[in-house]
GULUMBA-875023 format. One record per residue (C-alpha): x, y, z. Coordinates in steps of 0.001 Angstrom, whole numbers, plus 524288, in hexadecimal, padded with zeros to 5 digits. Example, Ala and Ser with C-alpha at 12.3 -4.5 7.8 and 13.67 -1.06 7.14 Angstrom:
2
8300C7EE6C81E78 835667FBDC81BE4 
This chain:
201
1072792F13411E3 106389370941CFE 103D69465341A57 10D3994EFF41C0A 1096B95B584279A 10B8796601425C2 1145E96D2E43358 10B0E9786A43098 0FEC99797243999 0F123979FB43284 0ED789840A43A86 0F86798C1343741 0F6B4989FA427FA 0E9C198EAE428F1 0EDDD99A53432AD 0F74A99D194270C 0EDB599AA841D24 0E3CB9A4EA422B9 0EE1E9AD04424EC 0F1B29AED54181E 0E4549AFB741149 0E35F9BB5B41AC8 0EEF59C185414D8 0EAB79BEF34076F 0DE3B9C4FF40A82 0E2959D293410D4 0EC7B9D3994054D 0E0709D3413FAD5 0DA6A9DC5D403F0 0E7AD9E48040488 0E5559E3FF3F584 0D7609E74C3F48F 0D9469F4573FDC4 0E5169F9053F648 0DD089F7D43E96B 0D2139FDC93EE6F 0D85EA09793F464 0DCB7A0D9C3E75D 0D1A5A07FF3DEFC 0C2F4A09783DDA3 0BD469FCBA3E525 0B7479F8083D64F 0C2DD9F9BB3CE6A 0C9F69F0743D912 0CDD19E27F3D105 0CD439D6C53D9A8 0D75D9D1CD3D1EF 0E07B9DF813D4E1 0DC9B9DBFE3E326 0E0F69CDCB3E33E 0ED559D0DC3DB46 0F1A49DD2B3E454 0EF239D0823EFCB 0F7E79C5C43E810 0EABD9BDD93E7BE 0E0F99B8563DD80 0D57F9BF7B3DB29 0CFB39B2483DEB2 0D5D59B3A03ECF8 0CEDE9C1FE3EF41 0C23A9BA9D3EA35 0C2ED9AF593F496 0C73B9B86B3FF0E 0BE8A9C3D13FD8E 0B3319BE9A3F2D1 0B47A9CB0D3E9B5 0BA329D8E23E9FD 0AE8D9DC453F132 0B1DF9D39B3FCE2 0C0EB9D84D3FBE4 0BBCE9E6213FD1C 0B3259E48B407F2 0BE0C9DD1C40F10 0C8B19E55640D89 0BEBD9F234410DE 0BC389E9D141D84 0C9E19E7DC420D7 0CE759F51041F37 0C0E19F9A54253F 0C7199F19C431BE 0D3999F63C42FE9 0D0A6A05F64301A 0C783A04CA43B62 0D2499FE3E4430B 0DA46A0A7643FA4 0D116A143B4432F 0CE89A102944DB1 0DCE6A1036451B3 0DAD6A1E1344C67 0D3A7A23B845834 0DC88A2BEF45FBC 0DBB2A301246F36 0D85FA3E14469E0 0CF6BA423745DC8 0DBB5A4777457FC 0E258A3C03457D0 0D891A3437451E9 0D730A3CAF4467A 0E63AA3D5844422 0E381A2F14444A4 0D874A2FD543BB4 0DE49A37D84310A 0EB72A2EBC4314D 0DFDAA22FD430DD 0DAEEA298442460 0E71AA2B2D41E9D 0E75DA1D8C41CBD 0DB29A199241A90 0D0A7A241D415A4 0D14FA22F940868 0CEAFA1552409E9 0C39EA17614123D 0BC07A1DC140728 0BF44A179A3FD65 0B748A0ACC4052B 0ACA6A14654070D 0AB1AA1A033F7FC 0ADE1A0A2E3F38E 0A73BA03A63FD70 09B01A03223F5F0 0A01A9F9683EB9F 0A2D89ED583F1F3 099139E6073FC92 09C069E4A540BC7 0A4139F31940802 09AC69FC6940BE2 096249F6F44184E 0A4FD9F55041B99 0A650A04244186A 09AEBA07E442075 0A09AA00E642C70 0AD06A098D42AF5 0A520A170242ABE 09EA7A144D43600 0AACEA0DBD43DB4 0B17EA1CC843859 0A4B4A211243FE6 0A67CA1C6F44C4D 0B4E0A1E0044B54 0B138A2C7644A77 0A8E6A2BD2456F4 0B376A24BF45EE7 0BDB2A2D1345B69 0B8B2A3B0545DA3 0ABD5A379B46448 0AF17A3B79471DB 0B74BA485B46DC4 0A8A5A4B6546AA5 0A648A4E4B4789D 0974EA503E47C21 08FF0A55FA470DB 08417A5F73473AF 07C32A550C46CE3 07C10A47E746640 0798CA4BEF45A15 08534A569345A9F 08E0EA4B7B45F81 08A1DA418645431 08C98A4D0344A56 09A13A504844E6C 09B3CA3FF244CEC 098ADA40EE43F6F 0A125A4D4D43D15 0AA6BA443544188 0A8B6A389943A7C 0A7FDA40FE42DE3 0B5C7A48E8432E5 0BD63A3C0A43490 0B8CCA35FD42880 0C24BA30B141DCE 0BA5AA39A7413FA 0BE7CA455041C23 0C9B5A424E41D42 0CA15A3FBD40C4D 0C703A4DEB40B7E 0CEE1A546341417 0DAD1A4AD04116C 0D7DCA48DC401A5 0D042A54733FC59 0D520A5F08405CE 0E27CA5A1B404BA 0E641A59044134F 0F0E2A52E341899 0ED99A4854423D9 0F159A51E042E12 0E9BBA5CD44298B 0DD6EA52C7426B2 0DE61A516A4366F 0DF4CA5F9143844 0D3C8A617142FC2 0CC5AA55B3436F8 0D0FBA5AF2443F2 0CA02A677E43FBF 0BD0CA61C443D9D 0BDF6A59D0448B0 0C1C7A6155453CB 0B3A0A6A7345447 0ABF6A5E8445434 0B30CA591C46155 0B2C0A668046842 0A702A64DE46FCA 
């Protein structure tokens, strides 16, 4: 007896196959970043993880190989994601990249730093973290490197890059937004006001 075939192409079922293990993954990652934004990485349960995704805790272990691996990949993911965004954050003006910035933060900072106190606990994390400080680094230098103008010296001109870099950090922005209470337009004010000597050359 002759069987049956199916009207379906192979190639097709297997296009629809991947397609669909690539869902199921980014929804355990979906999972893993919404537990770990409001829970300490080592109090996060596989098994919360792979329930929150509608999987098995078996599925997250064949996909990712432990929590470890699920952290690192969904770290690298959003890592990929908020570089995309800040760099659609640089503006044609330094003002309008740091309205940009502090709308950018809005969204993400907290998240930011809570990789970088956490990052420690779970191997691949750390070097992933270190990658994003310095990509915030030479974000810092492309976006307000030329309102430098010519410094009297390198040395002055690699100083005001660091003021920088430490002005438009997500811990700055914790402190003025967090502990001094600021709303996000008066965190730009404030920003704005530390800024603006350093590109006055």
């Amino acid at each position: 007896m002759t069987p049956m075939k199916s009207d379906t192409p192979r190639s097709y079922r297997m296009t629809a196959r991947a397609e669909a293990t690539e869902r199921t993954g980014e929804r355990i990652i979906d999972a893993m970043l919404a537990r770990f934004a409001t829970t300490p990485y080592d109090r996060v349960r596989l098994e919360d993880v792979a329930a929150d995704a509608e999987v098995s805790a078996q599925t997250v272990i064949r996909r990712f190989g432990s929590k470890h691996g699920l952290f690192a990949a969904t770290v690298e993911r959003e890592l990929a994601k908020i570089g995309a965004e800040r760099a659609a954050a640089l503006g044609e003006s330094p003002a309008s990249t740091l309205h940009a910035l502090v709308r950018y933060y809005e969204d993400y900072a907290l998240l930011i730093l809570k990789v970088y106190a956490e990052a420690h606990q779970a191997p691949g994390v750390p070097e992933l973290a270190a990658r994003g400080r310095k990509f915030h680094v030479q974000w810092c230098h492309q976006a307000f490197g030329d309102a430098l103008g010519p410094s009297s010296d390198k040395a002055t001109r690699n100083r005001r890059l660091a003021q920088i870099v430490a002005i438009c950090d997500a811990t700055t922005w914790r402190i003025l937004r967090q502990d001094g209470g600021l709303s996000p337009e008066q965190v730009e004010v404030a920003l704005t006001e530390m800024l603006d000597p350093l590109l006055r050359d």
